[in-house]
BADO-524584 format. One record per residue: z, x, y of N, C-alpha, C, O in turn; residue in three letters. Coordinates in steps of 0.2 Angstrom, whole numbers, plus 5000, padded with zeros to 4 digits. Atoms other than C-alpha are relative to their C-alpha. Layout:
BEGIN
ZXYZXYZXYZXYALA...
//
This chain:
BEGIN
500049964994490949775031499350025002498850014999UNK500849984999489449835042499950074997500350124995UNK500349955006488249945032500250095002500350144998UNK500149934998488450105043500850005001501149955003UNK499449974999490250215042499950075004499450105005UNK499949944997490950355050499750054994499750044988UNK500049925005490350535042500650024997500750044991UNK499249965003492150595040500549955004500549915009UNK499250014997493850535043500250025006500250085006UNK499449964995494650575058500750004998501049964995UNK499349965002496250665058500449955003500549935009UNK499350084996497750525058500450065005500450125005UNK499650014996498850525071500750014995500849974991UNK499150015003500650565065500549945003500749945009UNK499650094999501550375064500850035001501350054998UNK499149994996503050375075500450004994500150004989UNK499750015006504450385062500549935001500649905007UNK499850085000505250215059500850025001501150044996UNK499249974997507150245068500549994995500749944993UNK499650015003508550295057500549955003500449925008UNK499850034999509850195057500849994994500749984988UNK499550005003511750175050499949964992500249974987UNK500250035006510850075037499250054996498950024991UNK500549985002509550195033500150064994500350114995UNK500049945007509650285015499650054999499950104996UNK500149975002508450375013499650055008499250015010UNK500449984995507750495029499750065000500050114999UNK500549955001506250615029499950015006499649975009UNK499949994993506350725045499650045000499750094996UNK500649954998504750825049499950064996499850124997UNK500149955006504450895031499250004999498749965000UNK500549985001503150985028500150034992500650024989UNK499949965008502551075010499050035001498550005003UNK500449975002501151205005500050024994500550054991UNK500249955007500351254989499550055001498950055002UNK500749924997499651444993500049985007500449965011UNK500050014994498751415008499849925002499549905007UNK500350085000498451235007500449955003500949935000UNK499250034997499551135019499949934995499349904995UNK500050085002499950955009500349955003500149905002UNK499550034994501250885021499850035006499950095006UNK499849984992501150905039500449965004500149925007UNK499650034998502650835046499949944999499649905002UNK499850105000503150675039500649985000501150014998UNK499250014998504550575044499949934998499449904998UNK500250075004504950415036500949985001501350025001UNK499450035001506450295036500049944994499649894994UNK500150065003506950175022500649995000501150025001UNK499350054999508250045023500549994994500349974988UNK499549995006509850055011499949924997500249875000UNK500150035005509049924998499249975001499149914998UNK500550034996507449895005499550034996499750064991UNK500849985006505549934996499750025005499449985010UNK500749974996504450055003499550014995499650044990UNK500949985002502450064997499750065006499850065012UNK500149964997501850215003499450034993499450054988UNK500750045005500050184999499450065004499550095010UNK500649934997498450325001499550004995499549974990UNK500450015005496850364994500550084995501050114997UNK499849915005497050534979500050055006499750045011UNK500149964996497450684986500550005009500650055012UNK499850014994498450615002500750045000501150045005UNK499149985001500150684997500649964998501249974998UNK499550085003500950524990500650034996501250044998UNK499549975003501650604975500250075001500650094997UNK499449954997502150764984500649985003501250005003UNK499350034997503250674994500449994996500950024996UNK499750025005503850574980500450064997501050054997UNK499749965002504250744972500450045004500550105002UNK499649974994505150804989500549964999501049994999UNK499250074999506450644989500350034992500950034990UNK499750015007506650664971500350074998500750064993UNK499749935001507050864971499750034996500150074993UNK500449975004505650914961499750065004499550115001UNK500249934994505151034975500150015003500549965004UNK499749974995505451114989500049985007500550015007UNK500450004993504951075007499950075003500450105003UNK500149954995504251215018500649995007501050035007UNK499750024995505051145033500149915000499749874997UNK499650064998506050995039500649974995501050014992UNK499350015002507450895032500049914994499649874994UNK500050045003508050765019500649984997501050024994UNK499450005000509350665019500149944997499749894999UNK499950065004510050535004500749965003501150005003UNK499450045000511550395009500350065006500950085005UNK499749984994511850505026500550074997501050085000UNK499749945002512250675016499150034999498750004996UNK500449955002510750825018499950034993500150084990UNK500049955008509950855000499550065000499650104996UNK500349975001508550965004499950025008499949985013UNK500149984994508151095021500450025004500949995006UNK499449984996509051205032500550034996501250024998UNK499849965005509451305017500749964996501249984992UNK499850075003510151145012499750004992499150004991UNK500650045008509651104991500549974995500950004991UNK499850055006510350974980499649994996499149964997UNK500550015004509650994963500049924998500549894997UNK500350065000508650834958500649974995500549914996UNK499750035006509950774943500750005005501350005003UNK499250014997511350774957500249975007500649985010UNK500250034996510350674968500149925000499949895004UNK499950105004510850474958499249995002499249945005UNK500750035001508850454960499949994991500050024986UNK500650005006507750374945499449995004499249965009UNK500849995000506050414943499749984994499850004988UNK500550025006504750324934499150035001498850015006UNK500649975000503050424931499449924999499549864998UNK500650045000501350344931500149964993500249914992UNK500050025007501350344911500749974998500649954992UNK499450005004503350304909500150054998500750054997UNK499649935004503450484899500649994996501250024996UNK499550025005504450394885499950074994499450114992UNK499949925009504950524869499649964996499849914994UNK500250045005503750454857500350024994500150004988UNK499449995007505050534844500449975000500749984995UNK499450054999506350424849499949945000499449915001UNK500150075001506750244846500049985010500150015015UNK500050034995506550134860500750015005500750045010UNK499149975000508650144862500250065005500450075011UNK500049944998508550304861499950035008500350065011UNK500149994995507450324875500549975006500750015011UNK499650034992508550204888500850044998501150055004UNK499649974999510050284882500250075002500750105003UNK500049934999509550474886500550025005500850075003UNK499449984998510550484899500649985003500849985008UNK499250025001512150404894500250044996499950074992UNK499749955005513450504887500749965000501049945005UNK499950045005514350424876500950025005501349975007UNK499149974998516250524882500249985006500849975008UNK499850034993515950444900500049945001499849915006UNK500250074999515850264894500850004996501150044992UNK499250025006517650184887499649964993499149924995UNK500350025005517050144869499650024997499350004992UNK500649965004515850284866499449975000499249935004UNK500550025003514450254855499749915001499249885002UNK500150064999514750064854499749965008499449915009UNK500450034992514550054873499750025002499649995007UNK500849995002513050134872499549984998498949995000UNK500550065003512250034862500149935007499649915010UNK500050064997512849874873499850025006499449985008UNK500349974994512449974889498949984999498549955001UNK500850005001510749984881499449934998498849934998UNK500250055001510549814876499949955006499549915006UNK500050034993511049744893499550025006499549985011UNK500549984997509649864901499349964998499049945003UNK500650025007508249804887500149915006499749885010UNK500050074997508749624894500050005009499649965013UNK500349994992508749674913499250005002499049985007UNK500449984998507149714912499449944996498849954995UNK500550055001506549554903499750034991499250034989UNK500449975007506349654884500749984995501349984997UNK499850015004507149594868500750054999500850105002UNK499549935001508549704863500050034993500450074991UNK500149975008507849704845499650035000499550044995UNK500349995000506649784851500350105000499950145000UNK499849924999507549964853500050034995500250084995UNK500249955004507250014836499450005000499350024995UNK500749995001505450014838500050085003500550125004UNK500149954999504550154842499449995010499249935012UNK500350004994503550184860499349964999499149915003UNK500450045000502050164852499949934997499449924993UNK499850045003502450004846500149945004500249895002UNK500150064994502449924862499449995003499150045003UNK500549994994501149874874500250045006500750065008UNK499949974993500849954891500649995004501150035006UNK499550004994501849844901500849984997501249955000UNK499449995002503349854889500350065002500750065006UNK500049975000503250014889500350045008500750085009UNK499649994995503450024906500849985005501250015009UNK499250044998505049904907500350054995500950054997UNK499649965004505750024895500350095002500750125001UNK499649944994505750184907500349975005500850005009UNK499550024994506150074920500849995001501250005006UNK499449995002507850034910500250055000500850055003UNK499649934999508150234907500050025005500450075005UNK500049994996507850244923500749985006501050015010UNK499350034994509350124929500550024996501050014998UNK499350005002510350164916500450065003500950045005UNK499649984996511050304924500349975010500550015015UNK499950014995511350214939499750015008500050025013UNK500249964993510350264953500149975006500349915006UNK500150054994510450204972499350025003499149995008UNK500450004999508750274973499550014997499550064995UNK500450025003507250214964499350025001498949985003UNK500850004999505550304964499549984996499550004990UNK500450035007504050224954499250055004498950045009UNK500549984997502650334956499249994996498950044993UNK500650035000501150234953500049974993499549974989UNK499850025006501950144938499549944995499649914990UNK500450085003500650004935499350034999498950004994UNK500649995000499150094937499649994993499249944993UNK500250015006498650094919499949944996499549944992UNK500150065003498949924915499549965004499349965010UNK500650075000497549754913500249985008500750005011UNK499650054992497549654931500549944999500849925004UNK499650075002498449514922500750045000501350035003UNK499149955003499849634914500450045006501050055007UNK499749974994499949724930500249975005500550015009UNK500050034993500149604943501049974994501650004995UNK499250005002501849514929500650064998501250054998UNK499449925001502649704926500250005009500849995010UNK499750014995502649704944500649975005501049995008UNK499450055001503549554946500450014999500950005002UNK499449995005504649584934500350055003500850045005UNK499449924998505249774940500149995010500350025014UNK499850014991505349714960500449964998500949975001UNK499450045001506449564953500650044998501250025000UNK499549955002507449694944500250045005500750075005UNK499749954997507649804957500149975004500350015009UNK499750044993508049674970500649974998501049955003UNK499550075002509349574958500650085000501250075001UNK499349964999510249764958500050035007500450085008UNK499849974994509949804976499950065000500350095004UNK500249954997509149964974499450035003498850025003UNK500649984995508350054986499350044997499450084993UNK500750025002506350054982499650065003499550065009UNK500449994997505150184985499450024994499550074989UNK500550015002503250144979499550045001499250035006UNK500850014999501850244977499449984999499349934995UNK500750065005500150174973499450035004499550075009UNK500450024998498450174978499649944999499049944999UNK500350085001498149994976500249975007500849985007UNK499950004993498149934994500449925000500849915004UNK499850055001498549744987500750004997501249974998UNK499350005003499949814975500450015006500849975007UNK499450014998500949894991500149955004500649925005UNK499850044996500649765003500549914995501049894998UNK499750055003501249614990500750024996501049984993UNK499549985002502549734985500850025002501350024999UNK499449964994503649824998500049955006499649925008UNK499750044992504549755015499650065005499350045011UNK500349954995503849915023499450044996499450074990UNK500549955000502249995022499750085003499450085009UNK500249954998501850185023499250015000499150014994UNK500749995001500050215024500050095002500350115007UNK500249935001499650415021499350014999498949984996UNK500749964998498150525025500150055003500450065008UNK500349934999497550695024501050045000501150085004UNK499449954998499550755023500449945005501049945005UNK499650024996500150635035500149915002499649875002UNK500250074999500650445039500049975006500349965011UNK500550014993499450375050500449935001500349915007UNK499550064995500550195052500649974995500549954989UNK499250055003502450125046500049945002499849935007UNK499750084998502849935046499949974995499649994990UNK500150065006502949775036499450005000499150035004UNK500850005005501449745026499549945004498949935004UNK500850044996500849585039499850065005499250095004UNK500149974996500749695053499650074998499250095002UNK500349945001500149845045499249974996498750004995UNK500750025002498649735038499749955005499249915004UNK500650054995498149635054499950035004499450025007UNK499949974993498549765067499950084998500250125002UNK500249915004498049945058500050045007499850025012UNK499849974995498350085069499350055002499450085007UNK500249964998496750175068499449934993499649894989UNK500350035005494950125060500050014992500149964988UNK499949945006495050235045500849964995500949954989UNK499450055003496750125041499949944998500049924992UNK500350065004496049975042499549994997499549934995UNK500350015005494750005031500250024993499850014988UNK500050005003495550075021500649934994500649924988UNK499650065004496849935017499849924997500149884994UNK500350075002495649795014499450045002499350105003UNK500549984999493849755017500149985010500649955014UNK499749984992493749775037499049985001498550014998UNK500850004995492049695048500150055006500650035009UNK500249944994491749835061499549995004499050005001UNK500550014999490549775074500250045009500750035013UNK499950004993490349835092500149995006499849945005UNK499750074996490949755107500050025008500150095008UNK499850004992491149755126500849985001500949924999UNK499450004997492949755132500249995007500250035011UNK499650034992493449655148500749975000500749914999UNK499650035002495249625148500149984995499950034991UNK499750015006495949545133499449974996499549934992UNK500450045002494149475129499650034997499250055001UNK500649955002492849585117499449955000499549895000UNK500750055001491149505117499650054995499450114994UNK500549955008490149555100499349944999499249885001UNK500350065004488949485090500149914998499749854998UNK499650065003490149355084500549965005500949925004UNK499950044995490349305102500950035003501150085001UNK499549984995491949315114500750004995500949954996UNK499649965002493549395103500450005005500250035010UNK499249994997495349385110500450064996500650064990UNK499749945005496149555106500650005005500749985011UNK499650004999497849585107500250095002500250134998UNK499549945001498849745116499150045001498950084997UNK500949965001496749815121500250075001500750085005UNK499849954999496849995121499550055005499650115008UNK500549974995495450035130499549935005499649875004UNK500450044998494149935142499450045000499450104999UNK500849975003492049945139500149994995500549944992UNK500350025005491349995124500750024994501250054995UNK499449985005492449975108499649984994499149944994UNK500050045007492449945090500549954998501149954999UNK499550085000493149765086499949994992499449974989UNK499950035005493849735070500349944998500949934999UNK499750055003494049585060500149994992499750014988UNK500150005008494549545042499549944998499449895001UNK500550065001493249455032500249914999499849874999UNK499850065001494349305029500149965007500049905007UNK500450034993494349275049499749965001499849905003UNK500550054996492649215050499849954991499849954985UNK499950065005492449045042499249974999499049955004UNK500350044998490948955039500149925000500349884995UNK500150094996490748785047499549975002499150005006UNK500350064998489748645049499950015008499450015010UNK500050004994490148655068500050085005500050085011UNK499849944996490248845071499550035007498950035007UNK500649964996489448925085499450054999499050055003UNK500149944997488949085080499449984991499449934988UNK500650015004487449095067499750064992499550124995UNK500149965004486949195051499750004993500049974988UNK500450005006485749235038500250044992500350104991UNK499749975008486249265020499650064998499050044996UNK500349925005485649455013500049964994499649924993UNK500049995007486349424995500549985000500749975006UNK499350025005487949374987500350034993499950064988UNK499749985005489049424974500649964998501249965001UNK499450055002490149284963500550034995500450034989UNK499649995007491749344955500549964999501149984999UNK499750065000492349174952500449945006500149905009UNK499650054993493749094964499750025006499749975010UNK500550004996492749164978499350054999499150094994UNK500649964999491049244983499950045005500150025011UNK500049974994490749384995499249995001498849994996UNK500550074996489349305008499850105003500350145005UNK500149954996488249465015499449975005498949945003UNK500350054997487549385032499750045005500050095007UNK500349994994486449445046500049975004499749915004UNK499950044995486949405062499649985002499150014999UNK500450034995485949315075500250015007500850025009UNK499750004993486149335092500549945006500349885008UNK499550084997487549235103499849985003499450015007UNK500450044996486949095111500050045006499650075009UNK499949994992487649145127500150085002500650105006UNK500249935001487149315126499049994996498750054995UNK500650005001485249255121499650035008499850045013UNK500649994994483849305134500450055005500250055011UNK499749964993485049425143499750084998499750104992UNK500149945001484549615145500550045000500250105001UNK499449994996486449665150500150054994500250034988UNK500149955007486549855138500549994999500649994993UNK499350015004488449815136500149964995500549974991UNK499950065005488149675127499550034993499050064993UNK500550015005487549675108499549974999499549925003UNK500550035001486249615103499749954992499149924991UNK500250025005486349545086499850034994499350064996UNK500549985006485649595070500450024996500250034990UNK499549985006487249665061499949964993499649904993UNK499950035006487549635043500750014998500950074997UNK499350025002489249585038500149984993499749954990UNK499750045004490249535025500549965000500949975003UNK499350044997491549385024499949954992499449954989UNK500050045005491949265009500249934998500849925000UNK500250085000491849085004500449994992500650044989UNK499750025005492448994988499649974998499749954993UNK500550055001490948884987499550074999499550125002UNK500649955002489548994979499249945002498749975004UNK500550035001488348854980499749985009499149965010UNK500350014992488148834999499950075005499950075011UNK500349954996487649005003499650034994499950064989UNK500549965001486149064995499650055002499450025007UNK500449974994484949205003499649955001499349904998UNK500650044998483849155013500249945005499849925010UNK499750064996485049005021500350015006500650065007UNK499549984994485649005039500849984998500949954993UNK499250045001487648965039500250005006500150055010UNK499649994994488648925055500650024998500850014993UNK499349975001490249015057500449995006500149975011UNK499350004996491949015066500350054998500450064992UNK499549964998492849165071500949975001501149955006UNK499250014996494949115070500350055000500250104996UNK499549955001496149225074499850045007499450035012UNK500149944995496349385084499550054998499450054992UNK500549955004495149545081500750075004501250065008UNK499749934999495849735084499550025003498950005001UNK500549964999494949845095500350065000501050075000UNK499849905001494950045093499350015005498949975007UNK500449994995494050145106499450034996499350074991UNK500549965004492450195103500050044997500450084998UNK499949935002491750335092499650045005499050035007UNK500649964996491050485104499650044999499250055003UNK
//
């Protein structure tokens, strides 16, 4: 991205709420929440689809798992409303306590008994009197879970610590189902684990939770876990979320800068806006839906700009950095042909430093020119004033 950022954040925009619907399970209607004086929610409204996976993704601090503990009835709301399968559990002197809500909750750490067998753990809350066959179907209940979830089922006399991470995981995620939930919250369940272990745990508990058709809600701050994760993305900031929608669209079309950089890496260059065409550095940019005309900021993701043998646009290598399957390329633009020799102050003038990324390490050293190709569309946002 280019070297210079905003000083602060600006304050999101509160994102439409994404329209309930006959099919909408779970709905969050203009809730708020305070600790003392500290607002932590300021009106959020959220819709999730009855069996659908929402990410609802933010940096620390943004309110992710307050909300999460608002749906799940672990707190309270200040104001607005919460409504599970089209019945009010929380607001308007409304309170469904949390254990009579059908939610499971899985913690960052999973929170297994480490005095308990594995078993133990996924059977906590089965009760033996409301199964035909008692004890015996409790064990087979538990066994059938252990195997949903991709785990042995010799594995339930073990003890917690006896497993690895991402067992341990798939084993709250069983105590989790075994009482049946229709609402599944995972609040931030992978963090802990390797990149390797964490990307197949993932897999593994969104396959499980797609093969029982329960409704899904993600928190995280890994911006690749929710997009590769959930159908719908929440993006959250400072208390509030700043944009709803599926994960392409929330990652090509960001609602504000401050989103799109935060969901990946984001080139930020400045631009002239004439109708649907920005002119930057990196030359003449087709923006979709422009939100303003003149001066703007135009973003693009680094994977856009390509280098080519044929490209137009021209750029001097800073430095590089190889973390194998690709390298990220830091380039010093040049000025665009057809903007060379011109005096015209709307226009840039060249000299940014970017970043963008390559899979060849060996044909970008510093020091080298490279040609490049712009594909795709770019974003503009209106200038900063």
């Amino acid at each position: 991205m280019t070297e210079q950022a905003p000083s602060r954040l600006p304050e999101p925009r509160i994102a439409s709420s994404v329209a309930s619907s006959t099919n909408s399970h779970l709905v969050v209607a203009d809730v708020t929440k305070n600790f003392g004086f500290q607002a932590v929610l300021k009106g959020v409204n959220l819709s999730v689809a009855r069996g659908g996976t929402t990410a609802i993704v933010g940096p620390s601090g943004s309110g992710k798992t307050t909300l999460l503990r608002l749906i799940a009835g672990f707190e309270h709301p200040a104001t607005g409303s919460i409504t599970l399968a089209g019945s009010q559990v929380a607001g308007d002197g409304v309170w469904i306590p949390a254990h009579k809500r059908h939610v499971g909750y899985v913690a960052q750490d999973g929170a297994l008994f480490p005095h308990l067998s594995v078993g133990r753990n996924v059977a906590f809350g089965l009760d033996p009197a409301c199964l035909q066959g008692g004890r015996t179907a409790v064990a087979g209940r538990v066994s059938d879970l252990l195997e949903m979830v991709s785990l042995d089922p010799a594995m339930a006399k073990r003890r917690p610590h006896q497993l690895s991470g991402g067992q341990q995981q798939r084993v709250a995620l069983a105590r989790a189902l075994a009482r049946e939930p229709s609402l599944m919250l995972l609040d931030e369940p992978f963090s802990a684990l390797d990149a390797g272990l964490r990307v197949a745990t993932r897999r593994a508990v969104a396959k499980v939770l797609g093969d029982a058709g329960v409704t899904t809600i993600l928190v995280t701050h890994d911006q690749a876990e929710a997009l590769s994760f959930a159908d719908q993305v929440a993006v959250m900031r400072g208390g509030k979320l700043a944009q709803i929608g599926n994960p392409f669209v929330v990652y090509t079309r960001p609602a504000d800068r401050a989103t799109a950089e935060f969901l990946g890496d984001a080139v930020i260059l400045d631009a002239w806006l004439e109708g649907s065409l920005a002119t930057c550095s990196l030359g003449g940019i087709p923006v979709r839906r422009p939100p303003a005309q003149g001066r703007v900021q135009l973003m693009l993701r680094p994977e856009q700009i390509r280098i080519a043998e044929d490209g137009p646009i021209r750029g001097v290598v800073v430095d590089t950095d190889y973390f194998g399957p690709e390298t990220t390329v830091r380039l010093k633009l040049a000025v665009p042909p057809e903007l060379a020799g011109t005096s015209d102050h709307r226009y840039p003038g060249g000299g940014e430093v970017i970043t963008i990324r390559h899979w060849n390490a060996s044909i970008a050293r510093p020091g080298m020119e490279l040609c490049l190709r712009v594909v795709g569309e770019g974003v503009a946002f209106p200038a900063d004033t």
